[in-house]
C-alpha positions as CSV (number, residue, x, y, z in Angstrom):
1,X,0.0,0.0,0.0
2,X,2.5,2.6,-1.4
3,X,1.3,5.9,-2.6
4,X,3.6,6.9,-4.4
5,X,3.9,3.9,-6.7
6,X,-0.1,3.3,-7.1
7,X,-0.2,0.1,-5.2
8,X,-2.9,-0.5,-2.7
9,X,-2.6,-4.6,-2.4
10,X,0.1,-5.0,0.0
11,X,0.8,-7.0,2.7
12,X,0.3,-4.3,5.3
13,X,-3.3,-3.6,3.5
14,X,-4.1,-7.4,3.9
15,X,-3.6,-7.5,7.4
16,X,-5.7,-4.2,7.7
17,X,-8.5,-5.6,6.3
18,X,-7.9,-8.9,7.6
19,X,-8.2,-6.8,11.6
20,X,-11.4,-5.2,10.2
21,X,-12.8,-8.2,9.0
22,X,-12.1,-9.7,12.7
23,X,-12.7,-6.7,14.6
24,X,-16.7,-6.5,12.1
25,X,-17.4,-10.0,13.5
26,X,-16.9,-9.7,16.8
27,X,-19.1,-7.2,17.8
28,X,-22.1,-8.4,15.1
29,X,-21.9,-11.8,15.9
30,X,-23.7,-10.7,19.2
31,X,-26.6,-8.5,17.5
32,X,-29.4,-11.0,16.5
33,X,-28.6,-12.5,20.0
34,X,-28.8,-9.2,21.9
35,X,-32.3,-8.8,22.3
36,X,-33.5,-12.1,23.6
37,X,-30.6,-11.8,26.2
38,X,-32.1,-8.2,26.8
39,X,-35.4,-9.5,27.5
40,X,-34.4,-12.6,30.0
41,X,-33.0,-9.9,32.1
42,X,-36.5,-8.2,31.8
43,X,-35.7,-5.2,29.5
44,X,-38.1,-6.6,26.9
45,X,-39.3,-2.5,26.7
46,X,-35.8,-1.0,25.9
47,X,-34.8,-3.2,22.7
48,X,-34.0,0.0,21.0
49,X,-31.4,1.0,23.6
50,X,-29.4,-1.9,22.5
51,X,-28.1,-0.3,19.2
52,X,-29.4,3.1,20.6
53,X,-26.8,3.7,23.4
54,X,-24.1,1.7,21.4
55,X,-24.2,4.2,18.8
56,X,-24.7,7.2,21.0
57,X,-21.2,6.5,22.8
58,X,-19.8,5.9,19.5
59,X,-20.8,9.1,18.4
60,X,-19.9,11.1,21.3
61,X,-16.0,9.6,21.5
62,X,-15.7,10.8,17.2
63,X,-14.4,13.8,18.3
64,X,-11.6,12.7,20.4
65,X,-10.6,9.7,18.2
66,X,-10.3,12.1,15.1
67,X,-8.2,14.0,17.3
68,X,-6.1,11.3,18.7
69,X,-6.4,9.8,14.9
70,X,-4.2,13.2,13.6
71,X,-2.1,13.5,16.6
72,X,-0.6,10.3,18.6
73,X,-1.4,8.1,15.6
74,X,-3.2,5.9,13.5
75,X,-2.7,2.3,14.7
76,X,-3.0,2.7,18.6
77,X,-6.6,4.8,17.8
78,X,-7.1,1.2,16.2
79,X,-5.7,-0.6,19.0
80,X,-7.7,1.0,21.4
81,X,-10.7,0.2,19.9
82,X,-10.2,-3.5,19.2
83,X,-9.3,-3.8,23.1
84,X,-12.6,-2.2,24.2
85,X,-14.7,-4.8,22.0
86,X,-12.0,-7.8,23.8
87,X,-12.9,-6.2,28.2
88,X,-16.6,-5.8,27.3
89,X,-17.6,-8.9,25.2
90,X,-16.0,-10.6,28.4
91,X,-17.9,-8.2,30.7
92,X,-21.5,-9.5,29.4
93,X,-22.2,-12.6,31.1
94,X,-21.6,-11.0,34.4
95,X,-23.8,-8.6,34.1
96,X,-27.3,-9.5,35.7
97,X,-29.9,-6.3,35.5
98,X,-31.1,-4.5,32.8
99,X,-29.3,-0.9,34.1
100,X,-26.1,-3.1,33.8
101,X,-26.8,-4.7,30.8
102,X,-27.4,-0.8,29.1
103,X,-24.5,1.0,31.4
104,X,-22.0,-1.9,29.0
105,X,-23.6,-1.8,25.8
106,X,-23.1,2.2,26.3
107,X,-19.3,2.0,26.7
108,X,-19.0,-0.9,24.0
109,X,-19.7,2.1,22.0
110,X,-16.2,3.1,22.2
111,X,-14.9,0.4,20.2
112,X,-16.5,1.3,16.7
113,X,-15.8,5.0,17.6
114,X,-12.7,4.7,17.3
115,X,-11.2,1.5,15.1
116,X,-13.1,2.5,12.0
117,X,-12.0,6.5,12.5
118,X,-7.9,4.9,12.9
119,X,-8.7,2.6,10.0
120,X,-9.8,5.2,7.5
121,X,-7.1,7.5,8.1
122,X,-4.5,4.7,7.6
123,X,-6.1,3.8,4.2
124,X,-5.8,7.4,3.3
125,X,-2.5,7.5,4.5
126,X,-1.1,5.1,1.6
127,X,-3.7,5.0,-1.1
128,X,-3.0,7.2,-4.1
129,X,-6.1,9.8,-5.2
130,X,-7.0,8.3,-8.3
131,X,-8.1,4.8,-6.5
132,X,-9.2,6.1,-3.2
133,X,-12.8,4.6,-3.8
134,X,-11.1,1.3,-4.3
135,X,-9.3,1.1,-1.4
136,X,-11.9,1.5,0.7
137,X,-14.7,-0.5,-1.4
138,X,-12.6,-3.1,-0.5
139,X,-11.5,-2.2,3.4
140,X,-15.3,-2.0,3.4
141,X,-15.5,-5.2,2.0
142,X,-13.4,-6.8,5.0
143,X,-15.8,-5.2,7.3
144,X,-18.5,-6.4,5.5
145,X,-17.7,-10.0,5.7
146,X,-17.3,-9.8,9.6
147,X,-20.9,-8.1,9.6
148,X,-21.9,-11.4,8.0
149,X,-20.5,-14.1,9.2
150,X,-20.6,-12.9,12.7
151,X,-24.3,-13.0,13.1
152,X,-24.4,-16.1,11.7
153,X,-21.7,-17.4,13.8
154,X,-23.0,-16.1,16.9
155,X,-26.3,-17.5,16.1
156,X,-24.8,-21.2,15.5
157,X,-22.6,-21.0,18.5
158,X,-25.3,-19.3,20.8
159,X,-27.4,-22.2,19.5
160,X,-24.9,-25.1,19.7
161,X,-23.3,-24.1,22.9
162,X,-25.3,-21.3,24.8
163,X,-24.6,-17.2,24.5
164,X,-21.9,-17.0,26.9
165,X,-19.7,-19.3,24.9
166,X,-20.7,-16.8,22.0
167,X,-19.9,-13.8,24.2
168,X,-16.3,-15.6,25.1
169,X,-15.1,-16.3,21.0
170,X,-16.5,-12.6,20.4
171,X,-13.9,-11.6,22.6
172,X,-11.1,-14.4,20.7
173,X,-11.9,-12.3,18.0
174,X,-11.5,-8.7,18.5
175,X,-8.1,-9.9,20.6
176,X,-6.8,-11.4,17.3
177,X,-8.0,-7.9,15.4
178,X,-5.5,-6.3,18.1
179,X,-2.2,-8.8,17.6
180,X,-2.4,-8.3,13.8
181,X,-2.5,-4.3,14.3
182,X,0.4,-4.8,16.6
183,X,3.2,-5.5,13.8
184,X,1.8,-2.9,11.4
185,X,4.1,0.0,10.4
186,X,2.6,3.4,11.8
187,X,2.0,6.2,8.6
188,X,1.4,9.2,10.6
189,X,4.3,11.9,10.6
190,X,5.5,14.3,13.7
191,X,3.5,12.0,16.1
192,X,2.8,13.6,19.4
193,X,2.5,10.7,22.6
194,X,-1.1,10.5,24.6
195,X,-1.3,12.7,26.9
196,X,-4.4,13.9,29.2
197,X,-4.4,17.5,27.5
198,X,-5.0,15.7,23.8
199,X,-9.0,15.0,25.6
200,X,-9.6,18.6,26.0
201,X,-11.6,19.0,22.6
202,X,-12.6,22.4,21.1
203,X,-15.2,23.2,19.6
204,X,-13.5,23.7,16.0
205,X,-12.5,20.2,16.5
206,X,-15.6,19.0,17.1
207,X,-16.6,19.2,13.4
208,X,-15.2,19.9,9.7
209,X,-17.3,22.0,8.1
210,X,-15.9,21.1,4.4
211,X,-17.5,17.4,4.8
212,X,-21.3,18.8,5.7
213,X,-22.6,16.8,2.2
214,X,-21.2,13.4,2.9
215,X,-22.0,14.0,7.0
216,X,-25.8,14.9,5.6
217,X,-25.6,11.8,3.3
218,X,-24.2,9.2,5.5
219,X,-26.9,10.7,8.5
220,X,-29.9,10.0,6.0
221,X,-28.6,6.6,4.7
222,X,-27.9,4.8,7.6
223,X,-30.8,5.8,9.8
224,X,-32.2,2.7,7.9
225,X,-29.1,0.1,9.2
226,X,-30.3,1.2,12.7
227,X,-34.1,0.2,12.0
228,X,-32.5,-3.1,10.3
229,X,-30.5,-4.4,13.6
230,X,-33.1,-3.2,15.7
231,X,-36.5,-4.9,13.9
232,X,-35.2,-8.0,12.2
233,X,-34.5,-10.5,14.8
234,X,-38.4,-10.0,15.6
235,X,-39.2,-9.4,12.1
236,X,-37.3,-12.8,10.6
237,X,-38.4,-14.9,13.6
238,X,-42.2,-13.3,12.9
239,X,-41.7,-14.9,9.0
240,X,-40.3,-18.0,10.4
241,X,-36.9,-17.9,10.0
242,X,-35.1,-19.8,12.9
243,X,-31.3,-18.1,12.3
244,X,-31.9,-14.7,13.1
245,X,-28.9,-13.5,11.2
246,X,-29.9,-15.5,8.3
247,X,-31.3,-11.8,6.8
248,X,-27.7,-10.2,7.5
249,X,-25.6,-13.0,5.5
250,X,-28.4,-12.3,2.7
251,X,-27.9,-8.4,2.4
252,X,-23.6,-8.6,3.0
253,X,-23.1,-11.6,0.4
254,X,-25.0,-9.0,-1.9
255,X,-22.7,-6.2,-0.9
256,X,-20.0,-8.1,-0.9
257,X,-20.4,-8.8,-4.8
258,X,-21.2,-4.8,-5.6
259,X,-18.4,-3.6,-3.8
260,X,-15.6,-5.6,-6.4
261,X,-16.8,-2.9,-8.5
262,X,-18.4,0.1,-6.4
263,X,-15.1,1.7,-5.3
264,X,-13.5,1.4,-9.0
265,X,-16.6,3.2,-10.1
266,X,-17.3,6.1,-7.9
267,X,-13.5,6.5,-8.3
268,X,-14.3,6.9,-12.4
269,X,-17.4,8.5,-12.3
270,X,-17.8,10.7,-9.1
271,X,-18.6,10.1,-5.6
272,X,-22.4,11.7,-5.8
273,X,-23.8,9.7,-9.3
274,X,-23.4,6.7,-7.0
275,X,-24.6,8.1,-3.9
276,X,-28.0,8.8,-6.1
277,X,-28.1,5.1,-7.2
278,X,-27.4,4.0,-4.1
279,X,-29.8,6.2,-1.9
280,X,-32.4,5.4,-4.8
281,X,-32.1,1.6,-4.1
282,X,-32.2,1.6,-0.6
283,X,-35.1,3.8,-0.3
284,X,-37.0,0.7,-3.0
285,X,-35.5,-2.2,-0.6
286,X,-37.1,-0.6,2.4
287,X,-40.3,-1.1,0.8
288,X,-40.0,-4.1,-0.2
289,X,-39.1,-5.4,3.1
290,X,-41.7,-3.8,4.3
291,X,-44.1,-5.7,2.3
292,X,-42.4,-9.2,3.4
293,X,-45.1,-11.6,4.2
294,X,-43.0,-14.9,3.8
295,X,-39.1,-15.6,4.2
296,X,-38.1,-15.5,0.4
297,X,-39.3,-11.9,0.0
298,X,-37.7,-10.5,3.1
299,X,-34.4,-12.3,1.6
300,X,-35.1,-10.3,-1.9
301,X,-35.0,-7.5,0.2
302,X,-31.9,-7.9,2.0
303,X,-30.1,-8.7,-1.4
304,X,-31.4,-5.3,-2.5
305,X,-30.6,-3.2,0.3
306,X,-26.8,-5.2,0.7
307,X,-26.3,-4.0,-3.4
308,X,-27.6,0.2,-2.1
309,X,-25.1,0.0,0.9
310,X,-22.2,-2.0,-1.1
311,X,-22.7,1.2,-3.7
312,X,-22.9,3.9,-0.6
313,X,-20.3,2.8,1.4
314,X,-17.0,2.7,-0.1
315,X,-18.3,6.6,-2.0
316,X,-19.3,8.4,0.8
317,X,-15.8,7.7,3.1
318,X,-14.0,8.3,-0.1
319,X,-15.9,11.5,-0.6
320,X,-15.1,12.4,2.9
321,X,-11.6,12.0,2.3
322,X,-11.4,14.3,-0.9
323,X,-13.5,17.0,0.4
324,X,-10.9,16.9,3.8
325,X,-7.6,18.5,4.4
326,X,-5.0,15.9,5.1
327,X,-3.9,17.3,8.0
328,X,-7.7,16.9,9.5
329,X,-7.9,13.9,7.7
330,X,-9.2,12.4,11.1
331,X,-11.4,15.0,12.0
332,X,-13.3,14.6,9.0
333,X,-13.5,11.4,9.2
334,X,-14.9,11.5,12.8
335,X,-17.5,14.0,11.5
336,X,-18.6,11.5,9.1
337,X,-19.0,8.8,11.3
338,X,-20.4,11.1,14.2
339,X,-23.1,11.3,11.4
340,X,-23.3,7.5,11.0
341,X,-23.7,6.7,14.8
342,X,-26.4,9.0,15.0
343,X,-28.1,7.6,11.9
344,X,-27.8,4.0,13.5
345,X,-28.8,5.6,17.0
346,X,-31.7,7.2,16.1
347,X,-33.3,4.7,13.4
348,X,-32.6,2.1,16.0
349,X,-34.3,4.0,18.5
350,X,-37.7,5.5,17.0
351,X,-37.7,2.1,15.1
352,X,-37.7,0.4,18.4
353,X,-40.8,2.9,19.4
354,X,-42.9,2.7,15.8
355,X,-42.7,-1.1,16.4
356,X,-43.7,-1.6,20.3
357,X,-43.6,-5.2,19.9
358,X,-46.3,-5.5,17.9
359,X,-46.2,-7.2,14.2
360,X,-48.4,-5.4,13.1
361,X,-46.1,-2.1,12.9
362,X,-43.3,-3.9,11.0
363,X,-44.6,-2.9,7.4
364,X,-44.8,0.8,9.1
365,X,-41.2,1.0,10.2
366,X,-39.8,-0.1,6.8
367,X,-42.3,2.2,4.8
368,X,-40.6,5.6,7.1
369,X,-37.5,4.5,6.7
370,X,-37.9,4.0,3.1
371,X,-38.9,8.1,3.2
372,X,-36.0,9.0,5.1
373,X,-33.4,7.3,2.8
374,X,-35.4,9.1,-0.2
375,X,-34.5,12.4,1.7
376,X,-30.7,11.8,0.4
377,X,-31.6,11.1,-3.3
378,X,-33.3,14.6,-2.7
379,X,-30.2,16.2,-1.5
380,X,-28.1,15.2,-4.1
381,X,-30.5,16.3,-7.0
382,X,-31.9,19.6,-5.7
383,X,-30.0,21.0,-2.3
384,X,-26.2,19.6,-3.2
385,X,-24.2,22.2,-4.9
386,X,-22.5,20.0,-7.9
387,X,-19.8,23.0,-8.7
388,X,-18.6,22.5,-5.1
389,X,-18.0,19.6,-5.2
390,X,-15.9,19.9,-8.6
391,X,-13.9,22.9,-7.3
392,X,-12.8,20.6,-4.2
393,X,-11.9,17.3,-6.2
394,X,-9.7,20.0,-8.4
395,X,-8.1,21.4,-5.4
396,X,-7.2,18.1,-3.7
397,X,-6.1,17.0,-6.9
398,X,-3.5,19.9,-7.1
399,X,-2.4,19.1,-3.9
400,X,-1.5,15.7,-4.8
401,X,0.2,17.3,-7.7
402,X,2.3,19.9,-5.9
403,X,3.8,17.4,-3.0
């Protein structure tokens, strides 16, 4: 992963996206499990916390892992993050109350706040301009295939041997995601070490204004995902479908196959003509989940909705990264993701709320979510300023040029 020859697939790239492929499992494998495990503890009510206050933490430690990400380093931002996913995963089947249950899944929240922010950064790092999409398409891809298999291997092992067992390789997992990360080569320059005066965050470094249309994007997009990890488990067990993660290997294995090509292509064609595909697609595979009445249609959907996000993905980080100075490379990327976590958050929660348990709301949920998502194609066509975004590309290209 050299930028200055062109070449992305390197050894050091393989055991990044081999750690985010480990790192992706570990704390999805858990998800489909989560709720049932919730409601044994008698929390049956607060279902929507589960993704809710995960994703609320997440979002609230952006700003110091961007700042941490473009000061003390890439890889121990990473680090940090893997370990969090390794104490709590380890932490779950001691807990025996609901308040304890939420006070974990709130500071598990740390672990995707800061690991994808490190991981970004580092790809930027090394990846030339001119196959920036790429790159991540397929760092994105590495996640993706955790967010896959985990469920279902959680699901099996929950099954097979009971959910503390699961709870215990989740933790095997994110520990392996660290020991890779451990032999990497770091690519930040002029790093600063931790100290307690690098958490005082102000509030310019809170945000990066020059990423508002991808932060906009990436909040309307993934208010969806939270509605999906928060509804399915009920929904798929409603339809019959005994592996609760059985939707979420349907909808990655689909992603999996756009995102070969996704990257490649936004980086040929633009980053917004494929966010308006993308946004487009999701907004039709929230309906047609929404009109599931047997197993093989809620499947179609998931395929659908795995092709919009393998599409929106891999553009909208790469998007984030043009439209970014380098030197607040992590700062934009936390703004971005601070975006994400509160799509997640928020879908999960009102989700949660729409649905109260009752079946009958589930065509309901998917039908709002499907006008949310729509909201981005809307952006992009009317609000989205398209000479903006050509004078930036042109200006980060020149820098490129002038280094």
């Amino acid at each position: 992963m050299d930028q200055s020859s062109g070449k992305i697939y390197t050894l050091q790239f393989g055991l990044l996206c081999l750690s985010n492929l480990l790192f992706s499992a570990s704390f999805n494998m858990m998800i489909p499990e989560l709720p049932a495990y919730l409601t044994s503890l008698g929390g049956a009510d607060y279902k929507g916390y589960i993704i809710g206050l995960f994703t609320l933490m997440a979002g609230l430690s952006r700003p110091f892992s961007g700042k941490l990400t473009d000061t003390i380093g890439r890889i121990p931002v990473m680090v940090f993050g893997s370990v969090i996913c390794v104490i709590c995963s380890l932490l779950y089947p001691m807990v025996s109350s609901v308040g304890a249950f939420l006070l974990l899944r709130f500071f598990h929240g740390f672990s995707t706040g800061f690991k994808p922010t490190g991981t970004s950064a580092y790809v930027a790092d090394m990846v030339p301009f001119n196959r920036r999409g790429e790159a991540m398409g397929m760092v994105g891809l590495a996640s993706t295939i955790g967010l896959s298999l985990g469920p279902s291997i959680g699901g099996s092992i929950a099954n097979a041997w009971g959910i503390v067992t699961m709870f215990q390789i989740s933790a095997i997992f994110a520990l392996l995601s660290v020991v890779i990360l451990i032999g990497m080569k770091e690519t930040l320059h002029n790093r600063e070490k931790f100290r307690p005066a690098l958490l005082k965050i102000s509030r310019h470094e809170i945000f990066e204004p020059a990423v508002m249309a991808p932060v906009v994007i990436t909040f309307l997009t993934y208010f969806s995902y939270g509605a999906l990890l928060t509804i399915i488990p009920d929904f798929s067990a409603h339809l019959g479908l005994q592996n609760k993660g059985l939707f979420f290997t349907f909808f990655t294995a689909s992603s999996i196959g756009i995102r070969l090509l996704a990257g490649k292509t936004s980086d040929r064609y633009g980053r917004v003509p494929i966010l308006k595909i993308a946004a487009t697609l999701m907004a039709i595979s929230m309906v047609v989940i929404g009109l599931a009445h047997t197993p093989a249609v809620l499947l179609a959907g998931a395929l659908l909705y795995g092709v919009s996000l393998g599409l929106n993905s891999p553009a909208v980080t790469a998007w984030t990264i043009d439209l970014g100075l380098p030197e607040h490379r992590g700062r934009a990327l936390g703004s971005m993701y601070i975006a994400l976590e509160a799509g997640i958050g928020l879908g999960a929660f009102f989700s949660a709320e729409w649905y109260g348990n009752n079946p009958a709301h589930f065509a309901k949920v998917f039908f709002i979510m499907a006008g949310v998502t729509i909201l981005a194609t809307i952006y992009l066509l009317f609000v989205y300023r398209n000479k903006y975004v050509r004078y930036a590309r042109k200006s980060i290209k020149s820098h490129y040029r002038n280094r």
